[in-house]
C-alpha positions, 0 to 999 in steps of 0.5 A: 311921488313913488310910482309902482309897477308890477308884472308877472315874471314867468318861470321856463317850467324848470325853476326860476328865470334868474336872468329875467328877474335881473333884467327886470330889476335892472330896468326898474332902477333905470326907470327910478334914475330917470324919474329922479333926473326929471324931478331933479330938472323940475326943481331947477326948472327956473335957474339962471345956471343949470347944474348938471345931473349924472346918473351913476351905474355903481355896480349891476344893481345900485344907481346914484342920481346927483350933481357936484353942483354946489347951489344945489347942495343948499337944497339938499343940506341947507345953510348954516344957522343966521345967528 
């Protein structure tokens, strides 16, 4: 489940506070990264072997939450058809 949070980002009286939007936008992806990481641990809560998760800083505004785990890409993608 998405959670959203809002607050007020002031202005200094002489235009927009560039800075404090890019902090606040880099703390929410933070945020997101780390609220995927523990989804990410809750689906794997009961495994014998515990992949890995990394979250990957891939550029100042873009955050990439996986594994390299190959079980765990059959929940992502599924197997091929039983026929």
């Amino acid at each position: 489940m998405a959670t959203s949070l809002t607050r007020s980002i002031g202005t200094t009286g002489k235009g927009i506070d560039v800075a404090a939007y890019r902090r606040a936008i880099k703390k929410s992806l933070d945020d997101a990264a780390k609220a995927a990481l523990t989804d990410f641990h809750k689906t794997t809560a009961s495994w014998a072997g515990q992949p890995k998760f990394t979250v990957a800083n891939r550029g100042e505004f873009v955050r990439i939450v996986g594994t390299d785990n190959a079980i765990y890409d059959y929940v992502t993608h599924g197997t091929r058809p039983h026929i």
